[in-house]
N, C-alpha and C positions, 0 to 999 in steps of 0.2 A: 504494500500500500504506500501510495506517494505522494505525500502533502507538499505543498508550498507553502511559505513561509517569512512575511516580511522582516528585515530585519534596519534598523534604524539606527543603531549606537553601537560603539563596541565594549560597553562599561561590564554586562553579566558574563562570567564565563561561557555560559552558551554560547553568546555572542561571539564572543572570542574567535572559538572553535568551530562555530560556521563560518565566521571569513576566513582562518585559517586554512579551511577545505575548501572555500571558493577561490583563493591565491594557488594551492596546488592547482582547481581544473584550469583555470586562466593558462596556469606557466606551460601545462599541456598543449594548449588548444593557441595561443600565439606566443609563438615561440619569439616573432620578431618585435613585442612590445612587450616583455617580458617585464619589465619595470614598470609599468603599468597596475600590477598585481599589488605593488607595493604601497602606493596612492592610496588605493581604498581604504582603510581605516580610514586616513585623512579627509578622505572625501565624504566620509557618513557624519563626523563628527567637527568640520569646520567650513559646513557647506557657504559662507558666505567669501570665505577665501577663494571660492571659484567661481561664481557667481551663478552658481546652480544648485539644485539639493539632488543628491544622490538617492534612488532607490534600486537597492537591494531584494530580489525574488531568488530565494532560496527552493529549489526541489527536494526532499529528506526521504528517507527510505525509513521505517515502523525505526530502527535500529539508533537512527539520528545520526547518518552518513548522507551528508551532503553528496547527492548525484549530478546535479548542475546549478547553471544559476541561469538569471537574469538580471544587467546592469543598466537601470533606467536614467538619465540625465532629464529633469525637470525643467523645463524653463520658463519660468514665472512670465517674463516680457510676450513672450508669446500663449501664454500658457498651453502649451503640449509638450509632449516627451520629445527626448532622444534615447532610442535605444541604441548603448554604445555597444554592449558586448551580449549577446548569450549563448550560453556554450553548455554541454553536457560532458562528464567524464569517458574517454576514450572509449570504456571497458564496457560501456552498457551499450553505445549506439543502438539505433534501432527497437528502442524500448517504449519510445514514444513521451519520453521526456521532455525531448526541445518544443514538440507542441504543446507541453501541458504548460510548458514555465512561459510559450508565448500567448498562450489561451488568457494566463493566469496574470501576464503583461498587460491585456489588454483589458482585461476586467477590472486592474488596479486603474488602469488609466480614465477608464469610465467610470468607477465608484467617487474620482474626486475629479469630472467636470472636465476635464482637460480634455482638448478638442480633435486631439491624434497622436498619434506617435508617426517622427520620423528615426530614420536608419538608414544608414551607407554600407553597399555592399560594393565589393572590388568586381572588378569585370568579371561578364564571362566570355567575351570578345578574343578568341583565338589571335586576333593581328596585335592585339595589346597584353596579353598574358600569353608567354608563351611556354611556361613551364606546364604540362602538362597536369602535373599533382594538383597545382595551384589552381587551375585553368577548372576540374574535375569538380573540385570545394565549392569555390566560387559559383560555378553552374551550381551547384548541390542547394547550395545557401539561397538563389534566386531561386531555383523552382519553390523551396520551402514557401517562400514569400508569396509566390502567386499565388499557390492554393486558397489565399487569403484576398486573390483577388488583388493583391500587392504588386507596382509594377515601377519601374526608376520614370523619374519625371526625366522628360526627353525636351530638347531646343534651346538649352541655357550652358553656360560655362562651367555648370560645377565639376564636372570632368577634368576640367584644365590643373592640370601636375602643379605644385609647386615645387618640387625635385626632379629626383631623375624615377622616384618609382610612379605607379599610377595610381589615379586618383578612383576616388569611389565613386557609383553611382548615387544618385538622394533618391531612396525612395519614400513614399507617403501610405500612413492607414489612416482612413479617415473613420473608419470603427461604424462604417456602412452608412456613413451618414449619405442624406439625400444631396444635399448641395457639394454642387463639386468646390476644389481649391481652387479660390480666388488668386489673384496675381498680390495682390497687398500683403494678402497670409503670407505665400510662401517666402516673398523678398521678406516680410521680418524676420520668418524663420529660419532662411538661409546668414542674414546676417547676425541673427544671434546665435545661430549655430558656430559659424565661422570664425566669432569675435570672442564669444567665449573656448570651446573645443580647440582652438585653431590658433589661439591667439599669440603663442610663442612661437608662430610657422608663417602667419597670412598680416600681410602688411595692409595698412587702410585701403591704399589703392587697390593692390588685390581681389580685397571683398567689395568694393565697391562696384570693381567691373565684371566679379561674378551675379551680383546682385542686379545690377544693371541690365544682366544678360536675360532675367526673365521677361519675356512680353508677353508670351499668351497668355491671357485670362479668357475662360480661365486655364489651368497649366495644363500640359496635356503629358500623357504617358505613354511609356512606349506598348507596342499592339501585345498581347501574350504570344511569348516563344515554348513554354513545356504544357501548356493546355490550352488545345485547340478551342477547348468546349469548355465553357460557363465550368470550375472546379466547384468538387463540394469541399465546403469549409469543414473543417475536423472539429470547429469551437464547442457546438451547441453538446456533443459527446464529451467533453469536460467542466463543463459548468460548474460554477461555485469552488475552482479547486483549490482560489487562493483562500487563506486560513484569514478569519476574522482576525480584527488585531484584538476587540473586544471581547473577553470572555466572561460568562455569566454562570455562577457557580449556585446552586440554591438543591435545599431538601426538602422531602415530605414529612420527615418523620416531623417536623414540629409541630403538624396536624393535632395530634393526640393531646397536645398544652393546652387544652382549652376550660378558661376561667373564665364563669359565665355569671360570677358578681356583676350586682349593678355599679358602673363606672371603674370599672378594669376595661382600661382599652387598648392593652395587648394584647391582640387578636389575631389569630389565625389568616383571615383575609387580607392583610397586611401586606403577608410575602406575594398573594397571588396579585393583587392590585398591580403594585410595581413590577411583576415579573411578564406578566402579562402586555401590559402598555411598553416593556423594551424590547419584547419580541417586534412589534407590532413596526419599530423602528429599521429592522434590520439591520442594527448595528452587533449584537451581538450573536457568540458562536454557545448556547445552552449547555454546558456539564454538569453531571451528577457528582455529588463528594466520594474522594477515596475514605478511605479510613486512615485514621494516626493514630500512634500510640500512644498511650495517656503520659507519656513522660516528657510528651509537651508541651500537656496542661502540668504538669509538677514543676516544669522549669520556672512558671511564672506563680502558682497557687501552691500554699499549703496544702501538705498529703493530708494534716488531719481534718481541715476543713472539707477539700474532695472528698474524702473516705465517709466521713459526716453525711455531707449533702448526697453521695452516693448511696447508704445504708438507711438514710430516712425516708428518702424518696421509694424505695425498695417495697418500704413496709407500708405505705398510706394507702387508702381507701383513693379511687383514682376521681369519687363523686364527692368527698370532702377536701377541699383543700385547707391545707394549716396555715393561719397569720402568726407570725409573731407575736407577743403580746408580753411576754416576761423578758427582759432585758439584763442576764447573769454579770454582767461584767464585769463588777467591780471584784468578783471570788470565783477566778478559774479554778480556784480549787475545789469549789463545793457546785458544778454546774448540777440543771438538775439530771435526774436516771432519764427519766420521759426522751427517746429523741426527738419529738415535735415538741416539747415545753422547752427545748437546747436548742429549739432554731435562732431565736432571740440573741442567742451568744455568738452567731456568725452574721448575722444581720444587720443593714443599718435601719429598717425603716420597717413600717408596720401596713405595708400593702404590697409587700410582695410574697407573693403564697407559693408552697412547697405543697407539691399531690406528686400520685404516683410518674407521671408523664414530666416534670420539670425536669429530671438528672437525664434523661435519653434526650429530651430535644436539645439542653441544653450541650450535652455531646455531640451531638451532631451538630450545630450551629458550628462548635471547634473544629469539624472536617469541615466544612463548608469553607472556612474562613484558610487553614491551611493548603486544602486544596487551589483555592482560587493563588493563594502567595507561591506555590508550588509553579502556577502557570505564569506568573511575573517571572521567576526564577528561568520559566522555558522561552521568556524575551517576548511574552505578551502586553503591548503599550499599554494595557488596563484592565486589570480583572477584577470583577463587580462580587465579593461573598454577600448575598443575600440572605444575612444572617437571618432567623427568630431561633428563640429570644437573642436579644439586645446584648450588649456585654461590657459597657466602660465605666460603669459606677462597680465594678464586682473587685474586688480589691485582693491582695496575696490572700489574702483569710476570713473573706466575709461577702458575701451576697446585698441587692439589693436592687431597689430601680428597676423592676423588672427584669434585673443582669443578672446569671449565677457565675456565668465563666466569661471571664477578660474574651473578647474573640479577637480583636484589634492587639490585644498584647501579644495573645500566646503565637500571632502569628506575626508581631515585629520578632518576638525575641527568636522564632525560627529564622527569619529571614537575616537578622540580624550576625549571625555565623558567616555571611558573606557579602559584607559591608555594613556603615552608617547606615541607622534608619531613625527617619524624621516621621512621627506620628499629629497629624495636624487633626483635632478634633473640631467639629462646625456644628455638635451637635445643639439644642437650646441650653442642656443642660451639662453643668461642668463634665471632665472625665475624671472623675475622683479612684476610681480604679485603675486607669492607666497612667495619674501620675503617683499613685503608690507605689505599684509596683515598679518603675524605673526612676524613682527619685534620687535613689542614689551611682546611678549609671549614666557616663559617659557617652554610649555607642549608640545610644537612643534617644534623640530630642523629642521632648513630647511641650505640642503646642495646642491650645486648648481655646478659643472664643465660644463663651457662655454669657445668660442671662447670671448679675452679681451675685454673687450665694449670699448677698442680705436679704435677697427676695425671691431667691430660686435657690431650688432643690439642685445639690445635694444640703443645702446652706453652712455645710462647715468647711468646704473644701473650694478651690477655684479662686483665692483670694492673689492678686498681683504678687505680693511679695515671697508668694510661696514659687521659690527659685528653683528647688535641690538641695540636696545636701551632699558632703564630702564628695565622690569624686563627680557625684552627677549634679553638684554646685553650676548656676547660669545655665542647664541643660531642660530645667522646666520651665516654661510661659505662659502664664495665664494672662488672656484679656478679657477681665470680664466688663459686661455693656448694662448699661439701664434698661429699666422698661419702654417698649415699646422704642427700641432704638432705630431709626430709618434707614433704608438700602446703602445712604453713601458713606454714614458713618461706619456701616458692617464694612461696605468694600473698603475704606482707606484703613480699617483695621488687620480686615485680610491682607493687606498689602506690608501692614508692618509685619505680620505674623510670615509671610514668603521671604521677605528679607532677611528675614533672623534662619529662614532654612535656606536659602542659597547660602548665607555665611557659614552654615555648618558642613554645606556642599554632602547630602548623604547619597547614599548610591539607590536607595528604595526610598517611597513616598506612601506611606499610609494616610486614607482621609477617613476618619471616624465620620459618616453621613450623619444624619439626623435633618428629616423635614419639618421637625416642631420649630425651625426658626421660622416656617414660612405663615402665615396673618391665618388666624382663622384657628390655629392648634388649638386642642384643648388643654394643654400642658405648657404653653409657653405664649411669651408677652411680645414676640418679635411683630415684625411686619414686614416681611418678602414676599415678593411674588414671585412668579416661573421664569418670570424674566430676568429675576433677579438672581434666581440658581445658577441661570447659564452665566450670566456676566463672572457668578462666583467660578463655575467649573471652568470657562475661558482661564481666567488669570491662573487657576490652578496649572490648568495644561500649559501653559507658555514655559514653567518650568523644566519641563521637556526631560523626567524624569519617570522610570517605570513605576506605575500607581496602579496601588491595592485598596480599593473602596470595599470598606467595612460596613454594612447596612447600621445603624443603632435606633435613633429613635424617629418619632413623626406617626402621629396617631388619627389626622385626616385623610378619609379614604382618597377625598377628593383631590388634596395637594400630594399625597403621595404619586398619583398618578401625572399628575400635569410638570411638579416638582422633580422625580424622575426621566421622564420625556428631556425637561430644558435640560436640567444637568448635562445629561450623557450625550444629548445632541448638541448640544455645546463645547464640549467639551472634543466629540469626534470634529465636529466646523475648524472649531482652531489649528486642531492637527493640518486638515486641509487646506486651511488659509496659508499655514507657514510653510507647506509646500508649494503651492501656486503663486502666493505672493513673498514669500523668503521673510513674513513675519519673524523677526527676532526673538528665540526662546530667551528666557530669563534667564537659563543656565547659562547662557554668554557674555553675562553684564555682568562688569565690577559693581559687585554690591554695594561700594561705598562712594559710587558717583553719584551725587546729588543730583545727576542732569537726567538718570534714566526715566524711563516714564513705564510705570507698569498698567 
C-alpha cells in the first residue's frame, strides 16, 4: 500500500529521514545536478531566500520507505506551480508510482487554488539529443505527460540554450480547465519562472526576449506525437491519494459517560457536534485511537490517585453517580474506608461525578489524545484529539472540572522526549492541571489565557504571578482577562502569549481548545464569535509549527459547531495563503523586533 505524503519542514525526525530518502532517489535519477539534492532542506525551510515555497510529495510504502517523490516550486506572482523534479527509485519502475505522486501533484495543486502546474522536459528531438539513453528518457518522460493531455507550448524562444547543452521544453496543465492559456499568463509565468529558477544563468535581456517571444494568444501547443487518439487519463483511478495534512482523532467509548443531572453539560453530543461539522469540511483525514500504556498516564499523575479513581469507578452503580461532598484533606492519615466518601480527597470541586463509565472514557480520551500526538510525531501539520471528557483542571493527584486525566499533558510530556513543547491553553477556564503538573519543568512552557480566577473557576489557580518554580521558574504564563473581555483585547493578548513561544522556539505546539470563550456559553463571560476563532487559529498557524489541538471545554451545541468550522478552516486558509502569497510564518521573525506585525 502506497501513500503520499506532504512534507513541509525538516524539524521531526521523520522528516529528516524522508528527505534523506528523497536526496538518495534525486542522486539516482540526475546524476548531472546532483547538488541539487543538497538544497532541499534549504529550500522547505527558508522558502523566502528563493522566492518560492517549496512543496514536497513524498510516495511511502506501509514500511515508511520513501519510493519517490514529487518537487513542486510555488509561485505566488503567478500563482501556479513548477514542477521541478519527480522521480521514483530505480528498483521499482513500473509500479505505477510516478502516476500516483503526479495524480497526487495535481490534486495538491487544486486543493489550494493555484491555476496549473508548469514543467520542462528536455527534448525528444533526435537532431538535438543525440545520445540515444538520453534521447529514450526524455521521449519516456513526454509520453508520461501526454497521457494527461500535457503537451510543450510550441512558437516562442524558451528553447533557446543559454550554454552549450539544450534547453527544455515548457510544458502547461491547466488541470482540465475550460479556458485555454492566455498570452498574459504564460509571459508572467515564463518570467517568473526564468527570474526566479534561472536567475544565477539568465540575464535581464535574456528573459526579456524569451518572454517577448510569446505572441499567440492564446498559446498554442505542439499536435500529440505518442497518442494519436484522445488518451485516457490514469487520474480518476487514484483519487484522494494525497494524505490529508489534517488528522482527526476521536472515540466512542465516551458514549457510556453519560450524567443526566439537571445542568451537567458535559455531554455526550459534544464530541459528535464538532466531529460531525469537520467532516462536513473536508479538511480532515478520520482515525480511531491506538491504545497506550498506562505509564503514560503515571509519567504525568499519581499511581495512587489512578489506582483510586480506577478501583472506584470499578465498583459504582453505573445509574448513580457519586459527588463529592466530604473534603479529607486536612488528615491523609485518617481518609475515610468508603471509596466514594474518599473521592473528596482527590477532588477539587463538588460537580464533578464518578459512576461506573468515568475511568474507561476517561482512558480512552488518553488514547485519543496520544494517538493524534503520535500522528504530529508522523509530520502531520495538525492533529485534532477530540477529547471527552475534558482534561486541564485534572492535576498530578486530583480530579475535577469535568477533567479526571490531564489529556493535553500526558501527551506534551510524551511528545516532549523529542523536543521543546509549548502548551498554549485558550480555554475560558484556567488550566490548573497543566500548570501543576509542569510547574517545575523547563522543556515545557505552559501558557494559559482565562477568565480571572477572582471570578472564574478554577478561582484558586490562573493568577499572573504564578510563574514556576525552581527549574520550570518564567516557564509558566498566565493571562488572565475580565469579564466579558472583547475580541481585540483576547487577540492583542494572544499575541503576547505567541511571542513568549516563539522566544522559547519549541519544536511541538499544543493548543488546549475550549469554545466557552465564545458569547453565549453557559460556563463562561467571554464574547467571541466564529469569526473571531478563525482570526484566533490564523495567528496561531503563522507560527508554522507542528500543532496538537486538545479538545477541553465549550458546552454550546451551537458555537461548538460554527466555533469548530472557523477555527480549522482558518487555520487550513492561512497555510494556503503563505503558500500562494509567501505570507510570512512567525517562526521567521526576530521576536524582539518591535517593527513585526503579527
Amino acid at each position: 500500500m502506497i501513500r503520499i505524503v506532504p512534507v513541509y519542514r525538516t524539524t521531526l525526525p521523520i522528516e529528516q529521514k524522508r528527505i534523506a530518502q528523497v536526496q538518495e532517489i534525486f542522486r539516482q535519477n540526475f546524476s548531472l545536478v546532483v547538488g541539487y539534492a543538497d538544497k532541499i532542506p534549504d529550500m522547505l525551510e527558508n522558502p523566502f531566500s528563493y522566492g518560492y515555497s517549496t512543496v514536497l510529495l513524498v510516495s511511502e510504502s506501509h514500511l515508511g520507505r520513501v519510493t519517490g517523490f514529487s518537487l513542486l516550486l510555488a509561485l505566488p506572482k503567478i500563482r501556479s506551480g513548477l514542477l521541478d523534479f519527480i522521480a521514483v527509485r530505480r528498483d521499482i519502475r513500473g509500479a505505477g508510482t510516478g502516476t500516483m505522486l503526479y495524480d497526487a501533484t495535481r490534486e495538491y495543486v487544486r486543493q489550494h487554488n493555484l491555476l496549473g502546474i508548469y514543467m520542462e522536459a528536455l527534448p525528444d528531438d533526435p537532431a538535438v539529443v543525440q545520445d540515444p539513453a538520453a534521447l529514450k528518457e526524455n521521449r519516456e518522460r513526454l509520453r508520461f505527460y501526454e497521457r494527461y493531455g500535457i503537451r510543450p507550448i510550441i512558437g516562442t524562444e524558451y528553447e533557446t540554450p543559454i550554454g552549450d547543452s539544450a534547453a527544455p521544453y515548457l510544458l502547461f496543465d491547466g488541470l482540465d480547465r475550460a479556458q485555454p492559456l492566455r498570452r498574459s499568463e504564460c509571459r508572467a509565468a515564463v518570467r517568473a519562472i526564468l527570474s526566479t529558477k534561472y536567475s544565477h544563468l539568465a540575464k535581464p535581456d535574456y528573459i526579456e526576449r524569451v518572454v517577448e517571444s510569446i505572441v499567440d494568444d492564446p498559446v498554442r501547443f505542439r499536435e500529440p506525437v505518442y497518442f494519436k487518439k484522445e488518451p485516457v487519463l490514469p487520474g480518476p483511478r487514484f483519487a484522494d491519494r494525497l494524505d490529508k495534512i489534517f488528522v482527526m482523532v476521536c472515540s466512542d467509548a465516551h458514549q457510556n459517560h453519560v450524567v443526566n443531572d439537571r445542568g451537567y453539560v458535559e455531554r455526550p453530543v459534544r464530541v459528535g457536534a464538532i466531529r460531525d461539522m469537520l467532516l462536513e469540511t473536508g479538511l480532515f483525514q478520520l482515525l480511531a485511537p491506538k491504545h497506550f500504556a498506562d505509564e503514560h498516564i503515571l509519567a504525568v499523575h499519581d499511581s495512587e490517585f489512578f489506582n483510586y479513581l480506577k478501583a472506584v469507578c470499578q465498583k459504582l452503580d453505573s445509574q448513580q453517580p457519586v459527588y463529592p461532598y466530604v473534603f479529607p484533606i486536612r488528615r491523609p492519615d485518617r481518609r475515610p474506608k468508603d471509596l466514594a466518601v474518599c473521592a473528596g480527597y482527590y477532588c477539587i470541586d463538588t460537580f464533578t461525578p464518578l459512576d461506573r463509565n468515568a475511568f474507561d472514557a476517561a482512558r480512552a480520551a488518553v488514547n485519543v489524545a496520544l494517538t493524534a500526538a503520535e500522528q504530529v510525531l508522523q509530520g502531520k501539520t495538525l492533529a485534532y484529539a477530540l477529547c471527552r471528557p475534558p482534561g486541564h483542571h485534572a492535576e498530578r493527584r486530583v480530579f475535577g472540572g469535568f477533567c479526571y486525566f490531564n489529556n493535553a499533558a500526558i501527551a506534551g510530556h510524551y511528545l516532549s522526549r523529542f523536543g521543546k513543547v509549548a502548551i498554549l491553553d485558550i480555554d475560558f477556564h484556567h488550566g490548573n492541571g497543566t500548570q501543576n503538573i509542569f510547574y517545575e519543568r523547563s522543556d515545557v512552557l505552559t501558557l494559559s489565557i482565562h477568565g480571572h480566577p477572582n471570578m472564574a473557576y478554577p478561582y484558586f489557580s490562573g493568577f499572573a504571578d504564578e510563574t514556576g518554580e525552581k527549574e520550570g521558574k518564567g516557564y509558566n504564563v498566565n493571562y488572565p482577562l475580565a469579564e466579558n473581555v472583547g475580541a481585540e483585547l483576547y487577540i492583542q493578548t494572544l499575541e503576547k502569549a505567541l511571542r513568549r513561544v516563539m522566544q522559547f522556539s519549541p519544536v511541538f505546539l499544543i493548543v488546549g481548545l475550549g469554545f466557552d470563550v465564545m458569547k453565549g456559553d453557559p460556563t463562561g463571560s467571554f464574547a467571541l464569535r466564529a469569526d473571531w476563532m478563525r482570526r484566533v487559529a490564523e495567528k496561531i498557524a503563522l507560527l508554522n509549527l507542528p500543532v496538537l489541538v486538545v479538545q477541553e471545554g465549550g458546552y454550546n451545541l451551537r458555537n461548538l459547531k460554527s466555533g469548530a468550522a472557523a477555527f480549522f478552516t482558518g487555520f487550513a486558509e492561512t497555510i494556503d495563503r503563505r503558500l500562494k502569497k509567501m505570507v510570512v510564518p512567525l517562526g521567521t521573525i526576530n521576536p524582539q523586533d518591535p517593527k513585526r506585525n503579527l
